[in-house]
C-alpha positions, 0 to 999 in steps of 0.5 A: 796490197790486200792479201799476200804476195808469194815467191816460189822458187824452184831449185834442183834440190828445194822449192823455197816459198816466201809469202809477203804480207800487206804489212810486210812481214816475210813467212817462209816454207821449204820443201824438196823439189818433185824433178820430175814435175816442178809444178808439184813442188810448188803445190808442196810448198802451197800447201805448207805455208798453210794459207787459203788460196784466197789470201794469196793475191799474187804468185810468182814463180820462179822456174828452171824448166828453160835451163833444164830442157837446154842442158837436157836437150828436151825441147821440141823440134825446130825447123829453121828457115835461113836465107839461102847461102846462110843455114849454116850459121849456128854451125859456124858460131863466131869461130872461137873454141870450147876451150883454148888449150883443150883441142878434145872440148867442143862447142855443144851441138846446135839445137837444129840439125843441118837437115833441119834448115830451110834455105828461104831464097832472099836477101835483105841487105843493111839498106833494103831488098837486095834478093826479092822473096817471091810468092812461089818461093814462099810457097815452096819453103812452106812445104819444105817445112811442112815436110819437117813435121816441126812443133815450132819454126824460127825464121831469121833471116838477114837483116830482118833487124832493120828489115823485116818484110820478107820475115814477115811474109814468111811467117804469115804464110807458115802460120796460115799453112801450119797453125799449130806450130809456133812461129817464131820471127827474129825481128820481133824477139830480137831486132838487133844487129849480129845474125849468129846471136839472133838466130841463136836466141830465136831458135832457143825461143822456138825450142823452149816456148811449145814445153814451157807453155804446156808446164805453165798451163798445168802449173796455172791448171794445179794453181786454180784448181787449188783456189790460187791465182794465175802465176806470173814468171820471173825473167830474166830481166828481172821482171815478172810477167803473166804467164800467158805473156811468159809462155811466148816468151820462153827464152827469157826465162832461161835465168828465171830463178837466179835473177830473183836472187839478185833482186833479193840481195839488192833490196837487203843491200838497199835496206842498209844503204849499201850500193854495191855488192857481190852476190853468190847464192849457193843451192843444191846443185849450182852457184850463181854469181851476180852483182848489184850497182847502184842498188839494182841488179845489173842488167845486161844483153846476152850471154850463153846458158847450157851453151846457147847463146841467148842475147836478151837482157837477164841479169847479170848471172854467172853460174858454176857447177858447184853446190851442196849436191855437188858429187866427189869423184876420182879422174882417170889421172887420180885428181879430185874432182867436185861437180858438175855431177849432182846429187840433186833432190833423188836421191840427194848427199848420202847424208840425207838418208834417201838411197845417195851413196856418193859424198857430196858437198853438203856430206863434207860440211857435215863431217867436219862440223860446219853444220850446227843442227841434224835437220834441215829445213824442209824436212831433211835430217841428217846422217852423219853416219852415212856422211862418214862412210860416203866420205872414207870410200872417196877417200879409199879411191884417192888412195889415203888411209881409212882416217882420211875421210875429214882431209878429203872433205876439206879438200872437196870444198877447197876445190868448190871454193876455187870455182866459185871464186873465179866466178866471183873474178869474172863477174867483178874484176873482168868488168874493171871492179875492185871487189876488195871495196864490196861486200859479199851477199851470201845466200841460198843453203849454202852460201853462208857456209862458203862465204868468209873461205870465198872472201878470203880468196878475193881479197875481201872483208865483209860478207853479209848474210841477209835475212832469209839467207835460205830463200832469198831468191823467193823472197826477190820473186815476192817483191819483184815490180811486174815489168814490160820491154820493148826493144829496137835496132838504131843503128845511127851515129849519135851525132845524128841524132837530135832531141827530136830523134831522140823523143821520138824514138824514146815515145815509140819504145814506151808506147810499145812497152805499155803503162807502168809506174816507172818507166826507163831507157837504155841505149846500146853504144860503142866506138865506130869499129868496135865489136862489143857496146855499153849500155847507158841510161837515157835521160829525159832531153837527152840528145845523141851528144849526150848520150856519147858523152856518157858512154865515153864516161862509161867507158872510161869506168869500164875498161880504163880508157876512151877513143876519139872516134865517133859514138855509134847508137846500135840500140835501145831498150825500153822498160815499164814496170810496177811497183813490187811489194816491199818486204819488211827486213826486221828481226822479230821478237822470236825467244832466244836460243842459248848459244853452245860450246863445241867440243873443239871450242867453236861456238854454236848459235842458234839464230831464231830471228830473235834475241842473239849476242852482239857479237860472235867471234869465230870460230862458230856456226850459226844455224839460221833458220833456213841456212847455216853460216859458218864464222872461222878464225879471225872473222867477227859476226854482228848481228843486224837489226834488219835480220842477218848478219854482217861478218867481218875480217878482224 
């Protein structure tokens, strides 16, 4: 690579950047993030990094315009064409509750309307046509649909995974009547079994792809204007992919920017040949949990984002609504609550000094000492002031005294700290991992700051602050490989199928998912009558035998126990990557800064990427130069030759 390889990552209070260049160095700007028009942050970020748009050779982008628009409930107008006897689906979900204790709490509205479902008279059984689609039915639900206005249709019909002549039929017809509007089909996006998640996931692709692809143009316009190249995207998957590819691909960019923040943290851990970790990345307005194994982000099939479920591979990301901009409030049965509400970038803690009056997460560090220096990265400097007197009028509400401003504040982030540590329990114990074994990679603004309180809730003693805490996520869309998927319904006993079956389904997928310099296959197993699968890697000569043998080994792993039944192969992912840009971790030769003593004994560090002391016993504050980490009584932190910092329980 000739020119720099650049990660922006847009979040809901900063846009981070992180430049890659040929030899590896890593540079690294922060700016505030423009809400209202993401794409402006990250010109913002362009231009404080300085650099020409020449130098830059590559661009990805990070993006949270898929989240956003299904928390928000901004996407465009769906109709969707279901088979008749089947429209309400989405409605019916699986038949589990919101909460199972809270009989108030109820599943968020489907992103189509009832009215808004087109029944499509056909029915495709597991073993072919059992209802024929005829031409006049295709005819009449065309005007059905036309008479919807849509701005986008999604067709998924059943069985259309195995099956998907009459899909086809149908969105042939309604592309020809309509070819304006976005068709999307069920057995293209996702061929695999279970109708309500596929339908689920194509409506999520059909809400999202008319906005995404307008943000993308305007954001590719803004970069070529500027003299920048076409921006690739972030997936979920952990991938990039151009955006021209991405913005039909919408729905698998929902966790765009957290995956690069498990990609980063899997390179760092990589680095000091350490396999397995936790990752928490802590930003303005969330924390996102991930795991590393192996040294890779674990990729997974499925999970729900704002309430929809979206059943395309993304690394595994568990999120909370807990981060600096978190808001404190009062319930109406007198308890302290932290979040969900955030102080986001407009206007911000009250400590930033921008209109915010409420006290936040980041307002609490800042009273009771917890952040070494008055300014932020990206231009922030803050108010200690307006943090003290945010704080006294919470405290007022809760009914304490005018002094009990810092008791709050301790108690705002114990509440933080809990949310995120049942997170981190989900992701690890629930999956039948000891996370007493791992270490914590703690990342983004805020996850230095919470990371030894998080670990002693766990039960663990070794938390990592990587080099680049504060953008870790950018630097992970800088070196993250391009990569192509291709993925198809199998539906077989693993018995029954062979070496040559095998070989022949692997040739397929690879065909499918074009050239690359790695290529890598996965199959989705279980037990016959299970409900949930494994995936297990595919090896080269493998046959069904094998691939059961490993998933029974897998199992075993997993929840403690295997079955004697047989093995069942529901599907099979393919894909083909590049080779990313590799990020040179190393501390530079940057002037030492003389550590201080606070007046109540903690030491303040200050760590340029230079020159520290060896060693650092708490309590301290370190000052990154992009995050703060905090070091308490009876943690030691050492300082890593590759940059960070290891801090561990005495």
């Amino acid at each position: 690579m000739s020119g720099l390889s650049v990660g922006v990552d847009v979040g809901g209070t900063f846009t981070d950047l992180a430049a890659i260049a040929p030899d590896g160095g890593v540079r690294i700007t922060k700016v505030l993030t423009q809400p209202c028009d993401q794409s402006g942050g990250v010109m913002d970020a362009l231009a404080a990094l300085g650099e020409p748009g020449a130098r830059v050779q590559r661009l990805v982008h990070g993006t949270t315009a898929v989240t956003n628009l299904l928390l928000e409930r901004t996407g465009a107008r769906v109709a969707l064409c279901a088979t008749a006897g089947h429209t309400d689906v989405l409605h019916l979900r699986r038949q589990d509750r919101a909460a199972l204790y809270d009989l108030s709490a109820h599943h968020p509205a489907p992103l189509v309307e009832r009215a808004h479902a087109v029944a499509v008279p056909e029915r495709m059984g597991p073993d072919g046509v059992v209802r024929a689609l005829e031409l006049d039915a295709i005819a009449e639900v065309v005007e059905a649909v036309r008479a919807l206005a849509p701005e986008a249709v999604a067709v998924s019909l059943l069985h259309a995974y195995a099956h998907d002549a009459h899909e086809r039929a149908l969105a042939d017809a309604l592309e020809a009547a309509l070819p304006d509007v976005d068709v999307v089909r069920s057995s293209v996006l996702h061929p695999e079994i279970r109708e309500y998640e596929r339908t689920s996931t194509t409506v999520a692709e059909a809400y999202a792809r008319p906005r995404v692809r307008r943000y993308l143009e305007r954001l590719g316009q803004r970069l070529t204007e500027g003299g920048f190249p076409a921006p690739g995207v972030m997936t979920s998957g952990g991938g990039v992919r151009a955006a021209h590819e991405a913005s039909r691909s919408a729905a698998a960019l929902a966790l765009s920017g957290p995956a690069g923040g498990v990609v980063g943290a899997a390179a760092v851990l990589r680095a000091l040949d350490l396999p397995l970790g936790l990752t928490i990345d802590i930003g303005g307005t969330s924390a996102d949990v991930g795991l590393v194994m192996d040294g890779e982000a674990l990729v997974e099939s499925g999970g729900e984002v704002a309430g929809v479920p979206i059943a395309l591979p993304r690394v595994l990301v568990e999120t909370v609504s807990a981060g600096g901009g978190s808001i404190g409030w009062v319930d109406d049965a007198g308890a302290l609550r932290v979040g969900p509400r955030s102080a986001g970038a407009e206007p911000g803690p009250a400590a930033f000094g921008r209109g915010g009056t409420q006290a936040t997460v980041t307002d609490a560090h800042l009273l009771l000492g917890h952040l070494g220096a008055v300014r932020l990265s990206g231009g922030v400097h803050l108010d200690v002031g307006a943090a003290t007197t945010a704080l006294r009028a919470l405290a007022e509400r809760l009914g304490q005294a005018a002094d009990g401003a810092a008791r709050v504040a301790r108690a705002m982030l114990a509440a933080a700290d809990a949310a995120m540590a049942r997170a981190l329990r989900r992701v690890s114990v629930e999956r039948g991992l000891d996370p007493r074994g791992m270490v914590l990679v703690a990342f983004g603004g805020g996850g230095p700051l919470h990371a030894c309180a998080l670990a002693e809730r766990l039960g663990m003693r070794r938390v990592l602050v990587p080099p680049h805490a504060g953008v870790l996520s950018a630097v992970g869309l800088a070196s993250a490989p391009e990569r192509r998927e291709a993925l198809t319904s199998v539906m077989r006993d693993a018995a029954t199928l062979d070496g040559a079956a095998m070989a022949a389904l692997v040739g397929e997928l690879t065909a499918r998912a074009g050239a690359g310099a790695e290529h890598r296959t996965w199959a989705r197993a279980r037990y016959a009558g299970q409900g949930h699968e494994l995936e297990i890697p595919v090896q080269a000569g493998d046959d069904g035998a094998a691939l059961a043998a490993r998933f029974s080994e897998a199992h075993a792993r997993r929840v403690g126990f295997t079955l004697p039944r047989a093995v069942e192969i529901v599907s099979a992912r393919h894909a083909a990557s590049t080779v990313g840009p590799a990020a040179r971790f190393a501390r530079t030769d940057a002037t030492a800064t003389e550590s201080v003593q606070r007046a109540d004994g903690a030491a303040v560090i200050v760590d340029a990427g230079g020159p520290v002391p060896a060693l650092v016993r708490g309590p301290a504050t370190i000052v990154l130069p992009d995050a703060t980490a905090l070091v308490p009584a009876g943690w030691t932190a050492r300082a890593l030759d590759v940059g960070g910092w290891m801090v561990e329980a005495e």
